[in-house]
TORMI-326889 format. One record per residue: x, z, y of N, C-alpha, C in turn; residue number from 1. Coordinates in pm, 1 decimal, m for minus. Layout:
N
<r n_east="X" n_up="Z" n_north="Y" ca_east="X" ca_up="Z" ca_north="Y" c_east="X" c_up="Z" c_north="Y" k="NUM"/>
...
//
This chain:
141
<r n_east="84.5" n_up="0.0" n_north="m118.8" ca_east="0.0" ca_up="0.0" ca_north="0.0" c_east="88.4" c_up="0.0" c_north="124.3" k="1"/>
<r n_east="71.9" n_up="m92.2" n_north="205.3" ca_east="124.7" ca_up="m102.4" ca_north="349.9" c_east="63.6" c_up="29.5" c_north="433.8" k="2"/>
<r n_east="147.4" n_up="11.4" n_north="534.7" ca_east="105.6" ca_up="95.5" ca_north="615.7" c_east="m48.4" c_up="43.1" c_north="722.8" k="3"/>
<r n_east="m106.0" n_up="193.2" n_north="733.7" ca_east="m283.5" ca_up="138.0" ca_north="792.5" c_east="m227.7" c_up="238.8" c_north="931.4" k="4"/>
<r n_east="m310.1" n_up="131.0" n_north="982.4" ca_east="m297.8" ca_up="163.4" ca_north="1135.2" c_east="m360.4" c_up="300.7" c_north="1181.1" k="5"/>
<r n_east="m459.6" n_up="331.2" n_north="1133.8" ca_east="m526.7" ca_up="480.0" ca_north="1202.1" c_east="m511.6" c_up="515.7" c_north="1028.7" k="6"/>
<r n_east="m424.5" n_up="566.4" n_north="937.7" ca_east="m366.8" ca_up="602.4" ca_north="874.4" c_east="m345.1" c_up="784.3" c_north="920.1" k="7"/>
<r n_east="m389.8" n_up="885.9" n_north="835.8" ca_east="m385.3" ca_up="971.9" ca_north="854.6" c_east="m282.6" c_up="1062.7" c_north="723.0" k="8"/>
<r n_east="m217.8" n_up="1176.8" n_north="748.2" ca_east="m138.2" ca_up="1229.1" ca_north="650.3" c_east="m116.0" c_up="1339.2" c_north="700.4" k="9"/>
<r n_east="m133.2" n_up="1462.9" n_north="615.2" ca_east="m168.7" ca_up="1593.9" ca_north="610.4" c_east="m166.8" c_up="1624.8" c_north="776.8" k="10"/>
<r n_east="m318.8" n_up="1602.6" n_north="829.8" ca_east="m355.9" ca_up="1580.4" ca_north="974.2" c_east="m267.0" c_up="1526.9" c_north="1096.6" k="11"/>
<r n_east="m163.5" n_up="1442.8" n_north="1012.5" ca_east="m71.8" ca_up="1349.9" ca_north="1117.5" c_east="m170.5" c_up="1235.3" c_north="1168.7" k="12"/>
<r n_east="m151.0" n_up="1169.4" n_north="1291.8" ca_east="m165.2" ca_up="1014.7" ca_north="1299.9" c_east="m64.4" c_up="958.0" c_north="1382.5" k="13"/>
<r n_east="m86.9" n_up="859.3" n_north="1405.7" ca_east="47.5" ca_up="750.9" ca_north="1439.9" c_east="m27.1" c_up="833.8" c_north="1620.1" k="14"/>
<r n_east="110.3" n_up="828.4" n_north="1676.2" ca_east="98.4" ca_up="882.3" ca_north="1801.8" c_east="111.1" c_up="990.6" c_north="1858.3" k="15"/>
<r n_east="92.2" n_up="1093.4" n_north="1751.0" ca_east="116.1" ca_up="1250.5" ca_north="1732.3" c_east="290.7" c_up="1244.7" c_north="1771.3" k="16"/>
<r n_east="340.6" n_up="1361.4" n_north="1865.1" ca_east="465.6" ca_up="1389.5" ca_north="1884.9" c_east="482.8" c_up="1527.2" c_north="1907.5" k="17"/>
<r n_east="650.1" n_up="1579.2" n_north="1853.7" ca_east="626.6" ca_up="1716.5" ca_north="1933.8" c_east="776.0" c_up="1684.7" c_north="2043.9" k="18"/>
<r n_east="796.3" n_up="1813.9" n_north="2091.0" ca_east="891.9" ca_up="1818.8" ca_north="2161.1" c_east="1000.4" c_up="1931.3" c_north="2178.6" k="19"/>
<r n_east="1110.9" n_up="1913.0" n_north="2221.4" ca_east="1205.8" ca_up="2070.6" ca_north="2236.4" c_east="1288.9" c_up="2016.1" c_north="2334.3" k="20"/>
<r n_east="1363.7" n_up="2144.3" n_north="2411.4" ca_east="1458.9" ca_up="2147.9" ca_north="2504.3" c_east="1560.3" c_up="2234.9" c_north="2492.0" k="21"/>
<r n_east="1663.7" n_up="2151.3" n_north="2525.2" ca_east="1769.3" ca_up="2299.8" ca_north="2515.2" c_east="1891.8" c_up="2267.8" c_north="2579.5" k="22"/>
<r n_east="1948.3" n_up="2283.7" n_north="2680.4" ca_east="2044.0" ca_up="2312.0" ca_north="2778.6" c_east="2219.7" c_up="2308.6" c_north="2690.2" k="23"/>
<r n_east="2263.2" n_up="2231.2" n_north="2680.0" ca_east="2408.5" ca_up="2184.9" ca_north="2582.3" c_east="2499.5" c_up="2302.3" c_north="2683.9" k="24"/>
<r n_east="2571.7" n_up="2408.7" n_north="2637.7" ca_east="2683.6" ca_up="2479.3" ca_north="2638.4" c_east="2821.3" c_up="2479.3" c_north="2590.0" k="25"/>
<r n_east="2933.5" n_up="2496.6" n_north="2687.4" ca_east="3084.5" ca_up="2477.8" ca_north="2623.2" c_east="3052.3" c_up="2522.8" c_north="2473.4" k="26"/>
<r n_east="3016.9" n_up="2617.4" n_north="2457.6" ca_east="3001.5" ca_up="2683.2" ca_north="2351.9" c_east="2964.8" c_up="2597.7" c_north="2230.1" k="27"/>
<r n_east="2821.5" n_up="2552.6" n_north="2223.6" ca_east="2793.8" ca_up="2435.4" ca_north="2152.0" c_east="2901.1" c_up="2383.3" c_north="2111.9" k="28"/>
<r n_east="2907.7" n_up="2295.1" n_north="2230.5" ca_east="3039.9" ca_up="2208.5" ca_north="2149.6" c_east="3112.9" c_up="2254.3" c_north="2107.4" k="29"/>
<r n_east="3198.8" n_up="2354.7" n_north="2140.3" ca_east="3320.3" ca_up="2400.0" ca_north="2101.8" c_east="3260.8" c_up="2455.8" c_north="1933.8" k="30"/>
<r n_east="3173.3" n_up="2440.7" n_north="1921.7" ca_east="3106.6" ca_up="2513.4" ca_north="1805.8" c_east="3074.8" c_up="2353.3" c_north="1682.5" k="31"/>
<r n_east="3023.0" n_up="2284.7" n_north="1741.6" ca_east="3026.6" ca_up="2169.1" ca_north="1700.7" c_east="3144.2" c_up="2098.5" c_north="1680.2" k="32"/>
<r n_east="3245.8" n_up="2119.1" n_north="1719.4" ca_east="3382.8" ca_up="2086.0" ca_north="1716.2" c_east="3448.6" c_up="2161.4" c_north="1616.6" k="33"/>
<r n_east="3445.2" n_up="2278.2" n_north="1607.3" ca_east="3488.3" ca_up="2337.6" ca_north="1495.0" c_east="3408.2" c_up="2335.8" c_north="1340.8" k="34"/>
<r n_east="3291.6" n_up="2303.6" n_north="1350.0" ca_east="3183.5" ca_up="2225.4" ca_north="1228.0" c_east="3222.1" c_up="2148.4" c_north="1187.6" k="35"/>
<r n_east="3244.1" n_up="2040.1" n_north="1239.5" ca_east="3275.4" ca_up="1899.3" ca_north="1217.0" c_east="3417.9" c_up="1862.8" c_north="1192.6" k="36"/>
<r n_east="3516.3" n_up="1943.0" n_north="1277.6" ca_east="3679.6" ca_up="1892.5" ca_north="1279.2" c_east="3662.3" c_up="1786.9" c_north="1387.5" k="37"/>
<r n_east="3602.6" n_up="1741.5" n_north="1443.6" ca_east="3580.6" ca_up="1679.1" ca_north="1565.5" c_east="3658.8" c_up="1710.9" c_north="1704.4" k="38"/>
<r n_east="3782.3" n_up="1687.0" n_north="1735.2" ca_east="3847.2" ca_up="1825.5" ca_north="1796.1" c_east="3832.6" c_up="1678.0" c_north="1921.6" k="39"/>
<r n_east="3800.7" n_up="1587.9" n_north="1923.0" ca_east="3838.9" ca_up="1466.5" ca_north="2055.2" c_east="3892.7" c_up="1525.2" c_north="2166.5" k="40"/>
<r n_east="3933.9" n_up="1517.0" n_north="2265.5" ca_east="3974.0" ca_up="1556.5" ca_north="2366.9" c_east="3867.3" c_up="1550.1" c_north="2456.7" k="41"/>
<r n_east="3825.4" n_up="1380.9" n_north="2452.1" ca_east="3699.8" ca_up="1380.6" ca_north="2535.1" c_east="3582.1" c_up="1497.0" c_north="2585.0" k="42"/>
<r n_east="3582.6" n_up="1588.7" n_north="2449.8" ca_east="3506.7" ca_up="1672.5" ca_north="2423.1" c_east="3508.5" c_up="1801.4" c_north="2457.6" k="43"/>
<r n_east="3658.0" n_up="1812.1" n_north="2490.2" ca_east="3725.4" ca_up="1986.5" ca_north="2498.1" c_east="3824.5" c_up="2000.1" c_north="2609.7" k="44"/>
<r n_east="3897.1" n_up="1911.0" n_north="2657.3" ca_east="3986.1" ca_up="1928.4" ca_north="2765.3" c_east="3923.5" c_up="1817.5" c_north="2878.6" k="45"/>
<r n_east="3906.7" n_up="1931.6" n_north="2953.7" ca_east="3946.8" ca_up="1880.9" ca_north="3102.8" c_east="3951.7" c_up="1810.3" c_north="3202.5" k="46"/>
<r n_east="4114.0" n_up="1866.4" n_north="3140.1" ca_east="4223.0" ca_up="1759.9" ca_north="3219.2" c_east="4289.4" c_up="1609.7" c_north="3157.6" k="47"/>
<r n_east="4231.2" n_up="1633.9" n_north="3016.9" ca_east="4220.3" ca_up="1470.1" ca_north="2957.5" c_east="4085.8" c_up="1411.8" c_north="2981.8" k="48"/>
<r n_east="3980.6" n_up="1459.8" n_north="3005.8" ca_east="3846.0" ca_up="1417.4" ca_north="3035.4" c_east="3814.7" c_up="1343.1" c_north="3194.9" k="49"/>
<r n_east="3865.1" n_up="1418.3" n_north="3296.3" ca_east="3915.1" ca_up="1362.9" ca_north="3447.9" c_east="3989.0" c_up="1234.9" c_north="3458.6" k="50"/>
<r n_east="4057.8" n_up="1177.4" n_north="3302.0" ca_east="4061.2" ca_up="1047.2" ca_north="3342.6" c_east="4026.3" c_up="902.8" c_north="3268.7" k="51"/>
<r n_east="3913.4" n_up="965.0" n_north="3217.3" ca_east="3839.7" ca_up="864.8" ca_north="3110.2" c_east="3714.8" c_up="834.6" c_north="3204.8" k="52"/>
<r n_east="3635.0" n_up="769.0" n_north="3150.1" ca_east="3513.3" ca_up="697.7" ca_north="3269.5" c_east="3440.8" c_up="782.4" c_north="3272.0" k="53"/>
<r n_east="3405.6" n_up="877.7" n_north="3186.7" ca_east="3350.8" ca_up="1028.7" ca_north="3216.4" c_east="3364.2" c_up="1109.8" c_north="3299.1" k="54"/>
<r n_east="3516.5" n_up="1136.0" n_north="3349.4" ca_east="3504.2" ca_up="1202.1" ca_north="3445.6" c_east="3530.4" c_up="1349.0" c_north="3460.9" k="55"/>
<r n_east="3412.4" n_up="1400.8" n_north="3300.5" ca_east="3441.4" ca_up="1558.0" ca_north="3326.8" c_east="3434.3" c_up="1521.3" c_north="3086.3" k="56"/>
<r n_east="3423.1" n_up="1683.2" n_north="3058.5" ca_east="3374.9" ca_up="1679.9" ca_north="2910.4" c_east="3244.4" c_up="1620.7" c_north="2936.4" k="57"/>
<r n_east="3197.7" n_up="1548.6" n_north="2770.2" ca_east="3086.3" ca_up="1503.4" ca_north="2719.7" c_east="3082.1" c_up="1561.4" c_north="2585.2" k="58"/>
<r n_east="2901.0" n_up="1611.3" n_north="2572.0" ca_east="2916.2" ca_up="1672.6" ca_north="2441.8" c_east="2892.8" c_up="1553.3" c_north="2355.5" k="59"/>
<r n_east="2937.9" n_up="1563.2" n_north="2190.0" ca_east="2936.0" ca_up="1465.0" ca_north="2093.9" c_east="2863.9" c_up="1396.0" c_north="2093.6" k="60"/>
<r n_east="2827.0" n_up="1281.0" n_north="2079.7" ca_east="2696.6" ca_up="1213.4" ca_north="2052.4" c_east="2598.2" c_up="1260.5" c_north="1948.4" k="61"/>
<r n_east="2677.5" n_up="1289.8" n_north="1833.0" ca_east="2576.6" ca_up="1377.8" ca_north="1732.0" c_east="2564.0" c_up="1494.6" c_north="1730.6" k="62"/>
<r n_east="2604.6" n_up="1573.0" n_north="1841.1" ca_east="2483.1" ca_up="1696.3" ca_north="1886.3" c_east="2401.9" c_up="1677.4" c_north="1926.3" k="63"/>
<r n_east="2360.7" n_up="1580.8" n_north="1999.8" ca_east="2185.8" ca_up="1553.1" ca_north="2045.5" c_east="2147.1" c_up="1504.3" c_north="1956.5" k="64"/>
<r n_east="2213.8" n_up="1430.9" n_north="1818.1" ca_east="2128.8" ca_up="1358.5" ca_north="1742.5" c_east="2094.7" c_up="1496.8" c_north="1642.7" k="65"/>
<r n_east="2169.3" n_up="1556.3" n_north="1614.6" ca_east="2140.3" ca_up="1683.2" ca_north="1565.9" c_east="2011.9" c_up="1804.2" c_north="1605.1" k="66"/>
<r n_east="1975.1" n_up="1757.7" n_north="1716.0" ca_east="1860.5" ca_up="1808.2" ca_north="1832.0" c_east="1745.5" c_up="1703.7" c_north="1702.7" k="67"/>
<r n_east="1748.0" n_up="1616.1" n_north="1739.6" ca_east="1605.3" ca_up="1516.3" ca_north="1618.8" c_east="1609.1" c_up="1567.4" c_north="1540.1" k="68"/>
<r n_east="1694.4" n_up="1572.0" n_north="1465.0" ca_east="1678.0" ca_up="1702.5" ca_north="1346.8" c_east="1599.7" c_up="1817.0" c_north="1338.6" k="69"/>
<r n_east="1604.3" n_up="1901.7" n_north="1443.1" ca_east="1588.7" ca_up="1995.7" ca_north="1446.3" c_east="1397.1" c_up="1998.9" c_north="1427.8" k="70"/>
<r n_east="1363.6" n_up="1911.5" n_north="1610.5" ca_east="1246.2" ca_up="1855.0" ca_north="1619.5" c_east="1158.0" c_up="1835.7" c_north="1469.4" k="71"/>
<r n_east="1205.8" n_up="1737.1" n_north="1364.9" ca_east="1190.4" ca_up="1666.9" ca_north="1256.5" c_east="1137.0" c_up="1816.0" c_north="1139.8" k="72"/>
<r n_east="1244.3" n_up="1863.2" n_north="1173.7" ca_east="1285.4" ca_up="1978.2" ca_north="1050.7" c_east="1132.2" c_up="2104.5" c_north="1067.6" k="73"/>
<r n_east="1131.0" n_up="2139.8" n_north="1189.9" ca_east="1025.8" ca_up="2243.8" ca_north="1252.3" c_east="944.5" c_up="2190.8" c_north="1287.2" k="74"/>
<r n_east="902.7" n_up="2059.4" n_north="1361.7" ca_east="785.7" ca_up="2073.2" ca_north="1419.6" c_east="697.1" c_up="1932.5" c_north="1373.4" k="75"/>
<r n_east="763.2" n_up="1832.1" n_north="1378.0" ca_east="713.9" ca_up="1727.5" ca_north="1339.5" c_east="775.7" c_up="1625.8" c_north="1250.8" k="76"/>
<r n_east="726.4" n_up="1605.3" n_north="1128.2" ca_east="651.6" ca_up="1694.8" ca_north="1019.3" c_east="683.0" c_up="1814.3" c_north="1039.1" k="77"/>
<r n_east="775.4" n_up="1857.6" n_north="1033.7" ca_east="802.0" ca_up="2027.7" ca_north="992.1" c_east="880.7" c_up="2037.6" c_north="868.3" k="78"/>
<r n_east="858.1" n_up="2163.1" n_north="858.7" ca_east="933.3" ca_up="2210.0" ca_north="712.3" c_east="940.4" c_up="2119.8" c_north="573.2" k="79"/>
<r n_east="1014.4" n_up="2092.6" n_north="535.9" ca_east="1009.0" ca_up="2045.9" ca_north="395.7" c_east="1014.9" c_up="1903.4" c_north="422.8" k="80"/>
<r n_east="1034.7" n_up="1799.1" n_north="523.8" ca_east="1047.6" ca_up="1678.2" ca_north="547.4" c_east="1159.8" c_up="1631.3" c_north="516.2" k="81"/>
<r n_east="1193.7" n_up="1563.5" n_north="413.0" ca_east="1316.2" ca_up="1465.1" ca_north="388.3" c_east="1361.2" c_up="1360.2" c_north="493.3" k="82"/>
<r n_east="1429.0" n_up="1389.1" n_north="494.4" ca_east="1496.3" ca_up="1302.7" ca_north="607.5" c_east="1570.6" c_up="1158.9" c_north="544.1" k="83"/>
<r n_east="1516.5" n_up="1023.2" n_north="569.7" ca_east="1573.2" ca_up="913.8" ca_north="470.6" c_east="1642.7" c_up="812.9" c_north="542.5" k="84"/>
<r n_east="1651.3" n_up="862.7" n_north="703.7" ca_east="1744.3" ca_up="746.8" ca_north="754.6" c_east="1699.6" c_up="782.3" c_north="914.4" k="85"/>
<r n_east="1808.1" n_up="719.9" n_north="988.1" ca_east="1833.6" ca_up="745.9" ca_north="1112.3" c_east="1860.7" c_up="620.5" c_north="1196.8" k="86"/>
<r n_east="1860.3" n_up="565.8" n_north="1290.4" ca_east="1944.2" ca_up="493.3" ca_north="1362.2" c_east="1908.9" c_up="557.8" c_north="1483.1" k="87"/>
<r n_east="2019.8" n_up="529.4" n_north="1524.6" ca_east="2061.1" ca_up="614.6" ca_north="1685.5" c_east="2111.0" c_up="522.2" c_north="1796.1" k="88"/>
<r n_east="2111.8" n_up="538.3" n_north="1928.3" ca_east="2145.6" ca_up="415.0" ca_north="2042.1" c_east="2210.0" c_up="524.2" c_north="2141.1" k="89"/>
<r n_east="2309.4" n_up="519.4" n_north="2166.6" ca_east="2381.1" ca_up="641.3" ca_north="2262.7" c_east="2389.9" c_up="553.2" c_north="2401.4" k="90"/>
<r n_east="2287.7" n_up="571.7" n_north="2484.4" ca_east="2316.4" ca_up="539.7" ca_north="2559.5" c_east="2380.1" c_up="539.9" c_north="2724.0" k="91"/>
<r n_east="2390.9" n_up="732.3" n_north="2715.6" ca_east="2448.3" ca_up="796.7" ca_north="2836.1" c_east="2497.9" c_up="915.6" c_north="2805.3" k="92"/>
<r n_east="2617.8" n_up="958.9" n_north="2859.4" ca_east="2714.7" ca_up="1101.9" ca_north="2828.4" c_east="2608.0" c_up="1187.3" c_north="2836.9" k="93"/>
<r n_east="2620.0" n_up="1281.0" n_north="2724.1" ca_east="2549.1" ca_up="1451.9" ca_north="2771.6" c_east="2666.1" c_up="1499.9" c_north="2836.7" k="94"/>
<r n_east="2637.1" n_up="1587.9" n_north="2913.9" ca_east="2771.2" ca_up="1634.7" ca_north="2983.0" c_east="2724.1" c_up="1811.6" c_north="2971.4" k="95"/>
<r n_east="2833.9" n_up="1927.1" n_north="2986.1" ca_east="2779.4" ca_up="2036.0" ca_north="2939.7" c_east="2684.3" c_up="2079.7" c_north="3036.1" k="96"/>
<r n_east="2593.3" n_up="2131.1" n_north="3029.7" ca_east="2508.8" ca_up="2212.8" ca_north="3146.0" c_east="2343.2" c_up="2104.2" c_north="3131.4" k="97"/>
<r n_east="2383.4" n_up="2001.6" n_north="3085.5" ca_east="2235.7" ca_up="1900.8" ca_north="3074.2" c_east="2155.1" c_up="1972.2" c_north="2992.1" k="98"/>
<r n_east="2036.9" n_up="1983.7" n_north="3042.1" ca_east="1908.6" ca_up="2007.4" ca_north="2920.2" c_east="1860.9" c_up="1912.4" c_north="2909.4" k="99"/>
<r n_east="1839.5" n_up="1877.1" n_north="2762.5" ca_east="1824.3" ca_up="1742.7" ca_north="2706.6" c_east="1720.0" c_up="1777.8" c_north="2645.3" k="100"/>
<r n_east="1605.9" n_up="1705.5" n_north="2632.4" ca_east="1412.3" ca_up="1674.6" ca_north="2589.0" c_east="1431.0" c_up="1608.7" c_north="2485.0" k="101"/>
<r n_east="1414.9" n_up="1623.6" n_north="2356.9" ca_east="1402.8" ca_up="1594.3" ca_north="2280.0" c_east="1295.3" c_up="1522.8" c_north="2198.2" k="102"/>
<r n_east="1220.4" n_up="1418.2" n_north="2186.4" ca_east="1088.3" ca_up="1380.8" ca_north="2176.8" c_east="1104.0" c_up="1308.3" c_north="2032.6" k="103"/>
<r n_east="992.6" n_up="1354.7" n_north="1947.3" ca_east="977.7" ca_up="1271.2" ca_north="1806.9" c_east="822.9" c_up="1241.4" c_north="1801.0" k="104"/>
<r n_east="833.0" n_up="1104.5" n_north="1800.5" ca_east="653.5" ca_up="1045.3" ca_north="1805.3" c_east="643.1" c_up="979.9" c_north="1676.0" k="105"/>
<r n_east="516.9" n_up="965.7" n_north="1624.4" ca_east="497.9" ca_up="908.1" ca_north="1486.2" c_east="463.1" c_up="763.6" c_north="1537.9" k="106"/>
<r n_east="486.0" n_up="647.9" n_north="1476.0" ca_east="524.4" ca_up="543.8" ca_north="1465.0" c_east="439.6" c_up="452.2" c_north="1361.1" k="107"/>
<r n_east="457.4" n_up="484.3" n_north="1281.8" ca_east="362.3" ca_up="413.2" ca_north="1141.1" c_east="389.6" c_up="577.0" c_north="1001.3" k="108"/>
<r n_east="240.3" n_up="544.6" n_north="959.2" ca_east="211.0" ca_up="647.3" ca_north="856.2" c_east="231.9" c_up="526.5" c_north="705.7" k="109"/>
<r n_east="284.1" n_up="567.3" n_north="612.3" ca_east="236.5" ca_up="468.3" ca_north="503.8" c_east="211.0" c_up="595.5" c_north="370.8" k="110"/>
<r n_east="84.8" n_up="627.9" n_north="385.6" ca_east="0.9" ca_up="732.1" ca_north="332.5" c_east="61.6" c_up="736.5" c_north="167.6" k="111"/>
<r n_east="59.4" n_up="605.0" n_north="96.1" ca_east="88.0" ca_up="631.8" ca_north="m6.2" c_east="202.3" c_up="696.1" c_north="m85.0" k="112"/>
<r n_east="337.2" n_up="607.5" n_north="25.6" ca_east="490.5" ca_up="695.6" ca_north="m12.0" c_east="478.0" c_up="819.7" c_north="39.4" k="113"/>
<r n_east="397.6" n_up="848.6" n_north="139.9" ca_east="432.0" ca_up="990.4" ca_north="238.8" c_east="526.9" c_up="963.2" c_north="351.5" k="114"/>
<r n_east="571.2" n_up="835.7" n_north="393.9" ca_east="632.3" ca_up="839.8" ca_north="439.8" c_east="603.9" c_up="786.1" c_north="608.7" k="115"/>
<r n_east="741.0" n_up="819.9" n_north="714.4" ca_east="706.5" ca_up="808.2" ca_north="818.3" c_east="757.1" c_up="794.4" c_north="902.1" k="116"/>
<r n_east="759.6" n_up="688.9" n_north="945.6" ca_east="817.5" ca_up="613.7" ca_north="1068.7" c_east="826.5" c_up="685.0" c_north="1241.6" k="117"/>
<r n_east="896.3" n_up="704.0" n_north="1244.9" ca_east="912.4" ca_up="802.3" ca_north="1393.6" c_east="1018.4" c_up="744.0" c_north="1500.7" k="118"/>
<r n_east="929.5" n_up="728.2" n_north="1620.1" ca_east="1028.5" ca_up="716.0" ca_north="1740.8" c_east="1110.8" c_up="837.0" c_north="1815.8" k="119"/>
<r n_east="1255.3" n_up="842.1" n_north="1814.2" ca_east="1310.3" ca_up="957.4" ca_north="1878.8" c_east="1394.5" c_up="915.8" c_north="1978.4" k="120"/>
<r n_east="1366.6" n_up="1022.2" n_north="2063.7" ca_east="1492.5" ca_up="1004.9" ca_north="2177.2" c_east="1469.4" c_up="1125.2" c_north="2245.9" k="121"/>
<r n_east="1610.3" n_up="1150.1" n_north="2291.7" ca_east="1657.2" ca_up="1281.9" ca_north="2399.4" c_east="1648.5" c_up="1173.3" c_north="2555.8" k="122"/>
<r n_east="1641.3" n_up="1291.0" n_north="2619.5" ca_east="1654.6" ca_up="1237.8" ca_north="2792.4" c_east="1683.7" c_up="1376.6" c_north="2852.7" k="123"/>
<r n_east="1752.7" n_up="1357.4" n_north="2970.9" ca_east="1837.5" ca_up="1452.9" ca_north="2982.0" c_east="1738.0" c_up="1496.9" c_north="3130.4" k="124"/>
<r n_east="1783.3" n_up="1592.4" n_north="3213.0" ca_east="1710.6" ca_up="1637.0" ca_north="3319.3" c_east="1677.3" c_up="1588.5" c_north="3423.8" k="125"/>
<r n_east="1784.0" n_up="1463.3" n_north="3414.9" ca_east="1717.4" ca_up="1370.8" ca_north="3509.9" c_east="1628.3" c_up="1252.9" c_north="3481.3" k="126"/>
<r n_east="1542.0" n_up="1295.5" n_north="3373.7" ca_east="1441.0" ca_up="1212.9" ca_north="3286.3" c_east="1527.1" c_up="1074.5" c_north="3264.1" k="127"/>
<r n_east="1658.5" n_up="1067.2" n_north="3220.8" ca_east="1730.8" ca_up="960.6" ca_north="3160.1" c_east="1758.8" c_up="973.7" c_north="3030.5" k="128"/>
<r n_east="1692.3" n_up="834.6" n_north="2929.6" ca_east="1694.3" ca_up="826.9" ca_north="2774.3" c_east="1850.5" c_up="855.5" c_north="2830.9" k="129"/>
<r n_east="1925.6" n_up="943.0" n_north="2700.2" ca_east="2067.8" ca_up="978.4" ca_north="2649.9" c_east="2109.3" c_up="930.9" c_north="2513.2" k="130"/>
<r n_east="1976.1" n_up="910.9" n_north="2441.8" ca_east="1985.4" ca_up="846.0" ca_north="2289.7" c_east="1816.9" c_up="824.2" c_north="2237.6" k="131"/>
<r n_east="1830.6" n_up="703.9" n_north="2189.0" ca_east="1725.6" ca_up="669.5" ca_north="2112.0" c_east="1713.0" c_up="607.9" c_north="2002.4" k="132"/>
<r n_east="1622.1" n_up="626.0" n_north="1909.9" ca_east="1638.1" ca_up="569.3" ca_north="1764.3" c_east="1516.2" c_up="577.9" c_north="1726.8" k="133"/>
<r n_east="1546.3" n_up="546.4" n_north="1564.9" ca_east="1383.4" ca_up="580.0" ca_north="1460.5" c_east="1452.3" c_up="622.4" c_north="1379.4" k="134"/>
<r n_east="1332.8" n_up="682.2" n_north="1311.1" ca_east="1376.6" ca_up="779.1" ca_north="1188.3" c_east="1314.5" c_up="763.1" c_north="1061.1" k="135"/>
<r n_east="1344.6" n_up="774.1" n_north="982.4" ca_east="1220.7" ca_up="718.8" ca_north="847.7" c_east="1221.5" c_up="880.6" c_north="770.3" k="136"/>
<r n_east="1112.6" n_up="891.2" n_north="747.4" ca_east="1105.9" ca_up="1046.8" ca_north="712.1" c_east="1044.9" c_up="1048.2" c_north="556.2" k="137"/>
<r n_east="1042.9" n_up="1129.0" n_north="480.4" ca_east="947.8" ca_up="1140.7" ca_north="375.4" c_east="826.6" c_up="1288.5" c_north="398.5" k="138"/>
<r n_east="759.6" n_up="1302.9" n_north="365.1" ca_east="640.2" ca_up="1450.7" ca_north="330.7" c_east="693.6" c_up="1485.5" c_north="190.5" k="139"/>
<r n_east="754.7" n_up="1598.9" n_north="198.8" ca_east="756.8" ca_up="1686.3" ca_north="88.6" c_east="670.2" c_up="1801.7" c_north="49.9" k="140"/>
<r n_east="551.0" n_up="1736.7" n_north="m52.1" ca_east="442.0" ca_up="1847.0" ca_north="m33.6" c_east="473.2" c_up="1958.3" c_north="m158.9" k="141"/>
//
């Protein structure tokens, strides 16, 4: 079965989104940096950051993508959602101190796999997309 347009799944429909915010800290990163082994410079110094087109630090690109996650994981679906694929579009530095909006909208339901097509993207405080993608999700009931 294809996916149906007003397609409903455990009281989802296509259009349903939730949302989160959360303000990126040295900390974060420096925390995300030590997770990952991610040590870039870009990321942690400075005075190597003052002369890249950045300017100042930028946090990782996959800490905000790590933010969809989160969204995905708690709120929409929620708990127990398999996560089956990602694509991501980075399209502007987080820089530390940005609170970045996190938005996951449903996209297409295809009732029979459980599965679910989702539009995501962060935007940062000056209501500028920072990353956008889709996500293909599963329902783990």
């Amino acid at each position: 079965m294809e996916t149906v347009e007003n397609a409903e799944l455990r009281g989802m429909r296509v259009g349903d989104e939730a949302f989160d915010e959360k303000t990126i800290t040295k900390e974060d990163v420096e925390t995300f940096a030590k997770v990952t082994g991610d040590h870039n410079p870009v990321h942690l110094d400075e005075d190597y950051a003052k002369d890249t087109i950045f300017k100042k630090c930028i946090a990782h690109g996959m800490l905000s993508a790590g933010l969809i996650s989160k969204v995905i994981g708690t709120q929409l679906p929620g708990h127990g959602t398999i996560y089956l694929g990602q694509t991501l579009n980075f399209k502007k530095p987080v820089y530390i101190g940005d609170t970045i909006t996190t938005v996951v909208a449903i996209k297409k339901i295809n009732v029979e796999k459980k599965f679910l097509t989702l539009n995501t993207y962060c935007k940062n405080q000056k209501g500028k997309v920072v990353l956008d993608g889709e996500a293909t999700v599963m329902i783990n009931d």
